[in-house]
TORKOL-4160 file (C-alpha; in steps of 0.2 Angstrom, whole numbers, padded with zeros to 4 digits, m for minus):
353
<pt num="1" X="m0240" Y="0039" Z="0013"/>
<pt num="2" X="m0231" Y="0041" Z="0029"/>
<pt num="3" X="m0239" Y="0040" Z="0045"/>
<pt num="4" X="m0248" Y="0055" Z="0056"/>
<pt num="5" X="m0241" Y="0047" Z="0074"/>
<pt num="6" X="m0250" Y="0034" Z="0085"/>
<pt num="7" X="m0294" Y="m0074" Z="0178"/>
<pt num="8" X="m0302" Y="m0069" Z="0195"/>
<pt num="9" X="m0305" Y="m0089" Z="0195"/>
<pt num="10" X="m0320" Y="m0098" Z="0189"/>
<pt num="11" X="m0324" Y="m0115" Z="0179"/>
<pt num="12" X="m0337" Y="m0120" Z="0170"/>
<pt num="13" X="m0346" Y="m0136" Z="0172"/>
<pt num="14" X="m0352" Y="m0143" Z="0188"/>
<pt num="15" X="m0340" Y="m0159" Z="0193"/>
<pt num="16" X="m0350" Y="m0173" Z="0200"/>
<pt num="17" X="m0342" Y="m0190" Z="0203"/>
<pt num="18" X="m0334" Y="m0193" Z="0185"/>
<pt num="19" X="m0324" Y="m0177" Z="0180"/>
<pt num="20" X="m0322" Y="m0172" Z="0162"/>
<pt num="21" X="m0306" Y="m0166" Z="0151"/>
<pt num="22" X="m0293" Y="m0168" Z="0140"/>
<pt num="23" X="m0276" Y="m0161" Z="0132"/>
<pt num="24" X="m0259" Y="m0151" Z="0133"/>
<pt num="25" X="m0251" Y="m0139" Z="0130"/>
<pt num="26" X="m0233" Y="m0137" Z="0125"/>
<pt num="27" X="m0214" Y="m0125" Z="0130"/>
<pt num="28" X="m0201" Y="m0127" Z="0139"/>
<pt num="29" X="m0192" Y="m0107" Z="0139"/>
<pt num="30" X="m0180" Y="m0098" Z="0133"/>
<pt num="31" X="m0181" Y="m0087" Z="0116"/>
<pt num="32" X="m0174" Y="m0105" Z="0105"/>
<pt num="33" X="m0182" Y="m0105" Z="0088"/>
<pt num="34" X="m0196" Y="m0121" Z="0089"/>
<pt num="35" X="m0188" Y="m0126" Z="0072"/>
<pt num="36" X="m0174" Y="m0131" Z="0079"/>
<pt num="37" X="m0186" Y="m0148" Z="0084"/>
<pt num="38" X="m0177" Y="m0161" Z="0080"/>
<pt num="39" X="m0189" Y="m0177" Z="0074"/>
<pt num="40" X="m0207" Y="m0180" Z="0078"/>
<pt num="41" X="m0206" Y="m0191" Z="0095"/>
<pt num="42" X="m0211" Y="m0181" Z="0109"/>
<pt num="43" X="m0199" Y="m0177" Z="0123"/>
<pt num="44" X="m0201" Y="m0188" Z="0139"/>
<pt num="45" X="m0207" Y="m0178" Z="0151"/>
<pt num="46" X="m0198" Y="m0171" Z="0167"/>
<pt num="47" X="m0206" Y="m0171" Z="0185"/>
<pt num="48" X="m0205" Y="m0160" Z="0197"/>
<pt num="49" X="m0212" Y="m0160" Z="0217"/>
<pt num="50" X="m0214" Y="m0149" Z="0232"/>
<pt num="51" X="m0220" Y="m0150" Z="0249"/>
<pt num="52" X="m0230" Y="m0136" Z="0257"/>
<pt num="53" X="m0238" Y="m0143" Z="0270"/>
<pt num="54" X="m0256" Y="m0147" Z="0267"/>
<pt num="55" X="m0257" Y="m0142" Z="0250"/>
<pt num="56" X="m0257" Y="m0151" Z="0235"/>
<pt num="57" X="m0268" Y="m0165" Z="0239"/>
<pt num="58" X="m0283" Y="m0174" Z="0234"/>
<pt num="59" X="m0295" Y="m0179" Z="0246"/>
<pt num="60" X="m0288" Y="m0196" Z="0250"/>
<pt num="61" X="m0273" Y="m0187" Z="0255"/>
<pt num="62" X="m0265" Y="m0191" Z="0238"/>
<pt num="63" X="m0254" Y="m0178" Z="0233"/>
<pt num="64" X="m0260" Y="m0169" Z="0215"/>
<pt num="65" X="m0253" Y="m0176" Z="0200"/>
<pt num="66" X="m0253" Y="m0163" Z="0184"/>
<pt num="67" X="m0248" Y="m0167" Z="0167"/>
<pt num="68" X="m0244" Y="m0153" Z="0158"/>
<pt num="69" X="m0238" Y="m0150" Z="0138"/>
<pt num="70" X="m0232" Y="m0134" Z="0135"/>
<pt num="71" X="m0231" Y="m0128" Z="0116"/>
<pt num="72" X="m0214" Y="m0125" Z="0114"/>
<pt num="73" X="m0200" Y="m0110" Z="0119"/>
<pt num="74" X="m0204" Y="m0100" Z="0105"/>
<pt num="75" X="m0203" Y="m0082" Z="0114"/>
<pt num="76" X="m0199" Y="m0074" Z="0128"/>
<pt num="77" X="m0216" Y="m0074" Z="0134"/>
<pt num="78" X="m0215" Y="m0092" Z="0134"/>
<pt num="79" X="m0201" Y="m0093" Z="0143"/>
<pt num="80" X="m0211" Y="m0084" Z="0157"/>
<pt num="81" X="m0225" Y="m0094" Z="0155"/>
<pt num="82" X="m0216" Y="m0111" Z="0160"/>
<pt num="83" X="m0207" Y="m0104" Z="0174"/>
<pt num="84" X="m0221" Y="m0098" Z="0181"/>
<pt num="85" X="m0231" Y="m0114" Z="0179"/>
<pt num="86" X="m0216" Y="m0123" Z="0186"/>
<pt num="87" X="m0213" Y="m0111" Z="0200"/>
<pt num="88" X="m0233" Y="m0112" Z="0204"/>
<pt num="89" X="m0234" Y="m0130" Z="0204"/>
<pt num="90" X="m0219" Y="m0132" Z="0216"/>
<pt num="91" X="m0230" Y="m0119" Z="0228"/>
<pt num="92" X="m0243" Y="m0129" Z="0227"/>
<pt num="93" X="m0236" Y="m0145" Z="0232"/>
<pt num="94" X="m0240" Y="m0151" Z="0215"/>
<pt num="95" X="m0232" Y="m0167" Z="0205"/>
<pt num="96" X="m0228" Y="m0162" Z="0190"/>
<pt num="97" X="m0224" Y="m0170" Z="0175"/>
<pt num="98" X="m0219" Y="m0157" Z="0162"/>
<pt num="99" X="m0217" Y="m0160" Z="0141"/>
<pt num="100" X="m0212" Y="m0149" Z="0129"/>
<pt num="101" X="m0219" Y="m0152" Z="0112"/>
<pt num="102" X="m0207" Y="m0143" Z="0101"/>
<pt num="103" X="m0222" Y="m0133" Z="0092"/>
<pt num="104" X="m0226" Y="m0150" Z="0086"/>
<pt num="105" X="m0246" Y="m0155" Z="0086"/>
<pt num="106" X="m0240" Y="m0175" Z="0086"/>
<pt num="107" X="m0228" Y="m0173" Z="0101"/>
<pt num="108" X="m0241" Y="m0165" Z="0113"/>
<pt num="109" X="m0254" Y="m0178" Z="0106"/>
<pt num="110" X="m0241" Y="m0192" Z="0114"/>
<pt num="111" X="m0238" Y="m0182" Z="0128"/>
<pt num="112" X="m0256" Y="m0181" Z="0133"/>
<pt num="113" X="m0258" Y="m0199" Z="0130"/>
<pt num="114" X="m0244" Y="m0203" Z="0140"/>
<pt num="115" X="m0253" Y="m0193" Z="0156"/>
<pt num="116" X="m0266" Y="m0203" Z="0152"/>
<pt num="117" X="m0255" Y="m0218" Z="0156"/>
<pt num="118" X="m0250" Y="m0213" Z="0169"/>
<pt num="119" X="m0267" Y="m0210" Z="0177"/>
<pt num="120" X="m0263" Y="m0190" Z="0183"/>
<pt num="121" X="m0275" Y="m0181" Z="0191"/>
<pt num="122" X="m0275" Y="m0166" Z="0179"/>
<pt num="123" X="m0272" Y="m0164" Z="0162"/>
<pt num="124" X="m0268" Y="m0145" Z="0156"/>
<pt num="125" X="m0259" Y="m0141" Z="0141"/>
<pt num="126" X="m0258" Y="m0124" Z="0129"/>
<pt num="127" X="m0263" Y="m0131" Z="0111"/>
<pt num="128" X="m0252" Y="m0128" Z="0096"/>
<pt num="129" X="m0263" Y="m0127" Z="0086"/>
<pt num="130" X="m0285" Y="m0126" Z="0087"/>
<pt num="131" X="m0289" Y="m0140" Z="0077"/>
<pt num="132" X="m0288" Y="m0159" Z="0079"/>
<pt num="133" X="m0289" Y="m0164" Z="0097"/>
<pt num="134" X="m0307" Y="m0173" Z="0098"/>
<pt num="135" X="m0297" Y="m0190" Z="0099"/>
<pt num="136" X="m0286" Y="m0187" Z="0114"/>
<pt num="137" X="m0298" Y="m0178" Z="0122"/>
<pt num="138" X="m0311" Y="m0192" Z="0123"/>
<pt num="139" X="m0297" Y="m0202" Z="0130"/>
<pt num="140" X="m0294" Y="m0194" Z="0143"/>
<pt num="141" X="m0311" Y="m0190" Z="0144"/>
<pt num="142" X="m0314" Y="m0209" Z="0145"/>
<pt num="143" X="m0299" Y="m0211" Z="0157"/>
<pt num="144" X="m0309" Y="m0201" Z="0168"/>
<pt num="145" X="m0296" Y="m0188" Z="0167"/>
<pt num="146" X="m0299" Y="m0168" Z="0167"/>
<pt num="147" X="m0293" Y="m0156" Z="0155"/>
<pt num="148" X="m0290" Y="m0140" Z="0157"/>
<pt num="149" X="m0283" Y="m0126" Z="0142"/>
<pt num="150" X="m0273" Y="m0115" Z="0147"/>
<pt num="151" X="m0268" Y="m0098" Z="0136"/>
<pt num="152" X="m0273" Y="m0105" Z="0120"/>
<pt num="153" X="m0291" Y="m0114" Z="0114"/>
<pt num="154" X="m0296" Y="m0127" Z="0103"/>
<pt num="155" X="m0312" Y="m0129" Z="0090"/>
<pt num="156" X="m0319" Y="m0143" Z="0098"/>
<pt num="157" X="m0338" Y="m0142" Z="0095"/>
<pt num="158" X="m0339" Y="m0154" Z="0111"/>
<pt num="159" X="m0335" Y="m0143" Z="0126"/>
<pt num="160" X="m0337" Y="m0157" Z="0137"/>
<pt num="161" X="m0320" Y="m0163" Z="0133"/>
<pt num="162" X="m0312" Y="m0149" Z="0144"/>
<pt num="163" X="m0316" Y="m0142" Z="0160"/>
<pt num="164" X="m0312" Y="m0124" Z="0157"/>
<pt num="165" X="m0299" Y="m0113" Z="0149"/>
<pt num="166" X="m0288" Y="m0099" Z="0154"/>
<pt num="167" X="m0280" Y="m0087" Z="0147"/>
<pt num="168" X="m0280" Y="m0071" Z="0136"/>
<pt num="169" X="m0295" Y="m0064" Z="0124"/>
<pt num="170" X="m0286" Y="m0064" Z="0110"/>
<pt num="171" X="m0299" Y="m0056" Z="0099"/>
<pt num="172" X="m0301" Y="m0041" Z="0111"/>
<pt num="173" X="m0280" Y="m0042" Z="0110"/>
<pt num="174" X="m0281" Y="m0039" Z="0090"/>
<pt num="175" X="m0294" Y="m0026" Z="0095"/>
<pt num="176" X="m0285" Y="m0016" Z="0104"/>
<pt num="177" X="m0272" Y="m0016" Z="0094"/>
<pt num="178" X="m0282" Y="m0010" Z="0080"/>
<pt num="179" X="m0291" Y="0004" Z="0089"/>
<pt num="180" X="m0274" Y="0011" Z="0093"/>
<pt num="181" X="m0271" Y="0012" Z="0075"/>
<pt num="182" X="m0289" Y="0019" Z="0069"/>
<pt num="183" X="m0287" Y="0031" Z="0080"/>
<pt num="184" X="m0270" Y="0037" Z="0075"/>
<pt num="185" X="m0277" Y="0039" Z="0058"/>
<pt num="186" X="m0293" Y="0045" Z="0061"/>
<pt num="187" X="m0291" Y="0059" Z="0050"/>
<pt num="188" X="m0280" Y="0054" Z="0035"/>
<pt num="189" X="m0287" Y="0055" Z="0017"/>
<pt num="190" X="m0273" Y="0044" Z="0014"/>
<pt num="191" X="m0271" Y="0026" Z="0013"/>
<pt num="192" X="m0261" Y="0018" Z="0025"/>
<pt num="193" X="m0251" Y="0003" Z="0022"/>
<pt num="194" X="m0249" Y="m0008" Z="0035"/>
<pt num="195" X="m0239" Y="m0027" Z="0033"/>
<pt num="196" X="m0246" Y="m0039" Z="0046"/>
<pt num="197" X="m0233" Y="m0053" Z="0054"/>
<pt num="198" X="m0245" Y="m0068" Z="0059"/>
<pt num="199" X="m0241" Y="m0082" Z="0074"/>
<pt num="200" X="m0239" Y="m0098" Z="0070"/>
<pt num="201" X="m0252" Y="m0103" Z="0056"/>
<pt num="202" X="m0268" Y="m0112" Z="0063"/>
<pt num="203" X="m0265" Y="m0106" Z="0082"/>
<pt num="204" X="m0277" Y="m0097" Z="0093"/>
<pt num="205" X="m0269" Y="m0081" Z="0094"/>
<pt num="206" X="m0265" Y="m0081" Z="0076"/>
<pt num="207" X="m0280" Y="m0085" Z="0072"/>
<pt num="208" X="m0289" Y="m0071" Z="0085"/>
<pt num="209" X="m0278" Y="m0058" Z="0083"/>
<pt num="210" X="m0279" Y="m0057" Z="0066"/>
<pt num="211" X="m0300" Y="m0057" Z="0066"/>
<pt num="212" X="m0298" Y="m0044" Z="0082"/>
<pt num="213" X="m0289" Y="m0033" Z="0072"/>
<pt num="214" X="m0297" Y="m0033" Z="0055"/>
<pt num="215" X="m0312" Y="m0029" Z="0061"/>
<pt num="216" X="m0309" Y="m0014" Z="0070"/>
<pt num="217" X="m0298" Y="m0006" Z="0056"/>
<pt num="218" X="m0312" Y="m0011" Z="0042"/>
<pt num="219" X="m0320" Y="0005" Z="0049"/>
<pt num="220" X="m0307" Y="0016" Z="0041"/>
<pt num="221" X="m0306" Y="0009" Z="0022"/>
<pt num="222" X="m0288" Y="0019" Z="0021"/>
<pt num="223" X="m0280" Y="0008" Z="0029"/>
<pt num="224" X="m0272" Y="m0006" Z="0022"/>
<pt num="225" X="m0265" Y="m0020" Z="0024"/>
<pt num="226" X="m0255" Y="m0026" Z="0009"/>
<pt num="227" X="m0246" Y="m0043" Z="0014"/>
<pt num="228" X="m0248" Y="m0053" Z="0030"/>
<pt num="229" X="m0237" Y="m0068" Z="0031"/>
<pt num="230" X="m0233" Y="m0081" Z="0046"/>
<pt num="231" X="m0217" Y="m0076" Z="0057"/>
<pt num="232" X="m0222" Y="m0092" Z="0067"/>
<pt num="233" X="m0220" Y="m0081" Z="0084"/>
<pt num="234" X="m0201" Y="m0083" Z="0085"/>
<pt num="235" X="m0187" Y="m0069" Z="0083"/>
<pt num="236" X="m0178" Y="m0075" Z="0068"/>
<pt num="237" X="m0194" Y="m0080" Z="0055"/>
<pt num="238" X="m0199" Y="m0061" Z="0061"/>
<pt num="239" X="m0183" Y="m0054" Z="0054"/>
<pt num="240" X="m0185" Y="m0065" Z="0037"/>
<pt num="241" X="m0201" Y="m0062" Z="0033"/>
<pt num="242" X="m0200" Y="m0042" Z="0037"/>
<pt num="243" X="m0183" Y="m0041" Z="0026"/>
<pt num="244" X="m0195" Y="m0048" Z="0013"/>
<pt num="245" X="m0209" Y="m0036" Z="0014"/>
<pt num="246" X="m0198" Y="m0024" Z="0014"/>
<pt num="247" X="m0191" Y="m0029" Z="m0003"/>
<pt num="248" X="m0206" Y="m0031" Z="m0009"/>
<pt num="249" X="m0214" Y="m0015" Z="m0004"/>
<pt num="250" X="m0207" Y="0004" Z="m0006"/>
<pt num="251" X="m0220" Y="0012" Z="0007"/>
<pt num="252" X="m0221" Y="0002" Z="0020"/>
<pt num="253" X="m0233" Y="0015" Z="0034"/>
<pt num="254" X="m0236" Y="0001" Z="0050"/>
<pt num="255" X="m0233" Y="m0016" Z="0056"/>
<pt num="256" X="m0243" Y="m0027" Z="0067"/>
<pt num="257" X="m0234" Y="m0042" Z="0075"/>
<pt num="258" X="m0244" Y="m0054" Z="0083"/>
<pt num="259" X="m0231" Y="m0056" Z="0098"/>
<pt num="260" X="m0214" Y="m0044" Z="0102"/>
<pt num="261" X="m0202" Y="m0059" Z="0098"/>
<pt num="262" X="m0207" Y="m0057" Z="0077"/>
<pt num="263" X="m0207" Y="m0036" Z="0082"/>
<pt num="264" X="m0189" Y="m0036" Z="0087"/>
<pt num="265" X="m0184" Y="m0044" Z="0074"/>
<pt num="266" X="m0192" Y="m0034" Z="0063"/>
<pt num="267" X="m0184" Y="m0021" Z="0071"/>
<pt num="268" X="m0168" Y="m0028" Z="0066"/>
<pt num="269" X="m0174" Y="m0029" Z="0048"/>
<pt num="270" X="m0182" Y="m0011" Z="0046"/>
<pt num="271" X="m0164" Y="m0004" Z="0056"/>
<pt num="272" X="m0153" Y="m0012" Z="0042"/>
<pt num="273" X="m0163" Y="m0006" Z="0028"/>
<pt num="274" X="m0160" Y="0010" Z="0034"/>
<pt num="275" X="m0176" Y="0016" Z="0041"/>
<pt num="276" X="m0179" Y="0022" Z="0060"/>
<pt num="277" X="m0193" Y="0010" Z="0070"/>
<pt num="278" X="m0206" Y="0018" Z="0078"/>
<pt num="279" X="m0205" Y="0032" Z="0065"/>
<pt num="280" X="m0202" Y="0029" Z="0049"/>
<pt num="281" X="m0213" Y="0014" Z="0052"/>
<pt num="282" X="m0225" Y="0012" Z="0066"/>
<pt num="283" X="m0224" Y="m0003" Z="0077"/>
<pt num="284" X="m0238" Y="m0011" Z="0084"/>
<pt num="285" X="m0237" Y="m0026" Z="0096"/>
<pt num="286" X="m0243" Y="m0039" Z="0107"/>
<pt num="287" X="m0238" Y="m0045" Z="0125"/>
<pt num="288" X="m0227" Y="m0032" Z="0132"/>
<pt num="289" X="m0212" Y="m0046" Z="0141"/>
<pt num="290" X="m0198" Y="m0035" Z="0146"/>
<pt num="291" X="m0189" Y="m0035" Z="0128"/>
<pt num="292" X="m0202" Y="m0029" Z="0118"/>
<pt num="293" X="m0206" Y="m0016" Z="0132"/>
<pt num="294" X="m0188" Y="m0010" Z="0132"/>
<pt num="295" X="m0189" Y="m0007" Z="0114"/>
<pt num="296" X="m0207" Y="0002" Z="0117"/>
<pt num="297" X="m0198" Y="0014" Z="0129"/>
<pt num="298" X="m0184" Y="0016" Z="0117"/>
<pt num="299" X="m0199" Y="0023" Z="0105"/>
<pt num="300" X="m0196" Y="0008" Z="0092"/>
<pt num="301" X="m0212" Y="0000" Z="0096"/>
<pt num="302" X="m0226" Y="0012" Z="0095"/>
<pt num="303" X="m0238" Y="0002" Z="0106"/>
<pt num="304" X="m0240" Y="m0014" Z="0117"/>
<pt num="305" X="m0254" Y="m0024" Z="0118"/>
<pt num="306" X="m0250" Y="m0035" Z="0135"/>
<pt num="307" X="m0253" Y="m0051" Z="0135"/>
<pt num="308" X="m0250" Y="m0059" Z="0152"/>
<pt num="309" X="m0240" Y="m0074" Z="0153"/>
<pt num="310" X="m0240" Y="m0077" Z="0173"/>
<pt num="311" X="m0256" Y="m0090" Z="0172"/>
<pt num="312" X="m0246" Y="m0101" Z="0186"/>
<pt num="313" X="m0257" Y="m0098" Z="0203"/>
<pt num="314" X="m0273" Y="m0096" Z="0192"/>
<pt num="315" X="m0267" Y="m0114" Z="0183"/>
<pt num="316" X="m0264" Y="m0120" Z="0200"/>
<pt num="317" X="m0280" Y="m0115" Z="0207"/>
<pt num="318" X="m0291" Y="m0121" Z="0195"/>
<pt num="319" X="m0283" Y="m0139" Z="0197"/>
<pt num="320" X="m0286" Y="m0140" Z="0215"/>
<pt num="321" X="m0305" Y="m0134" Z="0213"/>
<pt num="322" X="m0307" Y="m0147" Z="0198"/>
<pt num="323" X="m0298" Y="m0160" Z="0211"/>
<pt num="324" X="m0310" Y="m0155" Z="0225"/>
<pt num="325" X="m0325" Y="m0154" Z="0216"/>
<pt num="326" X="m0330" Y="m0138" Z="0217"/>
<pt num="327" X="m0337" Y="m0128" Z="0200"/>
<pt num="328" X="m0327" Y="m0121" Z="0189"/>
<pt num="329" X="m0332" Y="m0109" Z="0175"/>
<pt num="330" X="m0328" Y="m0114" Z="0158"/>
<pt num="331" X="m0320" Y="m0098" Z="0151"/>
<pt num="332" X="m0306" Y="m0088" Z="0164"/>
<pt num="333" X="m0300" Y="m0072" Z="0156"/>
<pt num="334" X="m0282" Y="m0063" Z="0163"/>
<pt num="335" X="m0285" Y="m0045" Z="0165"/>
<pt num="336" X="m0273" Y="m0037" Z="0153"/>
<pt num="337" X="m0269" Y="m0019" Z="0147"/>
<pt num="338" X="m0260" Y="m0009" Z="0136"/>
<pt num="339" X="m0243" Y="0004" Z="0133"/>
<pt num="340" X="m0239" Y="0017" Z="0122"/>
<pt num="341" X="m0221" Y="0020" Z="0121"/>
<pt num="342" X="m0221" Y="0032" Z="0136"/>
<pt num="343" X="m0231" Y="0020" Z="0148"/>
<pt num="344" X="m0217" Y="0007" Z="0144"/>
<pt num="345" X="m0205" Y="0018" Z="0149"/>
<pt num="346" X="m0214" Y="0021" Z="0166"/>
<pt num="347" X="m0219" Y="0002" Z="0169"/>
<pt num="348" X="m0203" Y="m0005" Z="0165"/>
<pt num="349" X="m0194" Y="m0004" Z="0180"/>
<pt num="350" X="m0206" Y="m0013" Z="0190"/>
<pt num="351" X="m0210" Y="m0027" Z="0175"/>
<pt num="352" X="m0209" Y="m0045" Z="0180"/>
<pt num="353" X="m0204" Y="m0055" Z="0162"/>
């Protein structure tokens, strides 16, 4: 059928003299494609530093060392992502010694060890994926080392091996998403078709998003979704894998991309078959960075989830509390919102990534 239309900052855990933690995170910007990795080692980190008068130190008057492993540069929101950590940690006065992993589990493992060796003050890294860290967490749990997560989360039934973790609801993202969709059909008596392009297999988001948006659309058994497939949150995998579903299936109603990077290039695969995004297929998407929100405003993307990317002064924050002592809640949550195609329009003059 064809479509009808539609970290305020805390910590958890109370630091006494031995502070708890453990892991990274990995990216480095731009929109490159993480498969473009090239063998398994992790790359050495680089180090930045910055003077702002008293800030940035411990209480011994040692400036703050952060070790921090960002996933990869998968997307744009990435992009934004690093440059604000790196931007923020210069603020701050901040050492920091920066890795990306390449969308690599093994290079961020290395890299966290690596902090470890080099005795940092603060470990903070966005996981690849959720599962598999226990290991080098209790090192630097051991080390004496804090760990903070930042964007994404691990599984680890041992939450003593992080301080707290920041970022995005990603269930409540996937929700949103699918609310904007039940409502659009909230009186078909057809069935709806929707093809699903997942983030990178295993990850938080992917893995949130996904649950988030299932459960809201199971209330309407009309729609459907008829093939989900990883597009590993990157531009070009989105393209291939929606050229695909679109061979594969003649009525294609909506999409829902976990991220705008696999949207616009799904826009470029449902433009070359012929058909007009945003209309002859609905487009829903998350994070709204200033790509995907052009292409919202253009009416090609039916509606943004955002997903906010600028975690740098809450990231910085929380490391100087964790340094100082002080108690920090275990779970930060950005405040985030939403766009339809004609609240993009309006905000993007004034977006920032």
């Amino acid at each position: 059928m064809k479509k009808l239309g539609k970290m305020g900052i805390a910590l958890a855990m109370t630091m006494s003299m031995v502070l708890v933690g453990a892991c990274g995170n990995n990216n480095n910007g731009g929109n490159t494609s993480p498969n473009e990795a090239k063998g398994t080692n992790a790359p050495a980190a680089t180090e930045a530093a910055a003077d702002t008068g008293n800030n940035g130190d411990t209480s011994s008057g040692k400036k703050i060392t952060l070790g921090f492993s960002q996933v990869g540069a998968e997307s744009g929101w990435r992009s934004a992502n690093t440059t604000s950590i790196q931007d923020s940690a210069k603020k701050a006065g901040f050492t920091l010694k920066f890795s990306d992993a390449q969308q690599k589990q093994e290079n961020q493992i290395k890299a966290i060890r690596s902090f470890i060796q080099q005795k940092v003050d603060v470990i903070a890294f966005s996981p690849v994926v959720e599962s598999g860290w226990d290991t080098v967490l209790k090192e630097a749990k051991d080390a004496g080392i804090p760990v903070v997560l930042t964007d994404r989360a691990v599984d680890s039934k041992d939450t003593s091996l992080y301080i707290t973790f920041l970022g995005s609801d990603f269930v409540e993202e996937g929700r949103k998403a699918g609310q904007w969709l039940l409502d659009q059909y909230k009186d078909t008596a057809e069935d709806v078709n929707i093809v699903e392009l997942q983030g990178t297999t295993g990850s938080a988001p992917a893995n949130d998003r996904k649950a988030g948006f299932d459960e809201i659309i199971s209330a309407n058994a009309h729609l459907k979704v008829i093939a989900s497939q990883t597009g590993d949150f990157t531009r070009a995998k989105g393209k291939e894998v929606m050229q695909a579903f679109l061979k594969a299936h003649k009525d294609i109603d909506v999409l829902y991309a976990h991220n705008d990077d696999m949207a616009l290039g799904a826009i470029q695969a449902i433009e070359a078959a012929g058909l007009k995004p945003g209309q002859d297929i609905k487009i829903i998407s998350v994070d709204a960075v200033k790509d995907g929100m052009t292409a919202a405003s253009e009416g090609k993307i039916n509606f943004i989830v955002e997903c906010n990317p600028l975690l740098g002064p809450q990231l910085m924050q929380v490391v100087q509390d964790v340094v100082d002592g002080k108690t920090v809640e275990p779970r930060i949550v950005t405040e985030e919102t939403t766009f339809t195609s004609d609240q993009a329009k309006e905000a993007l003059p004034s977006r920032q990534y």
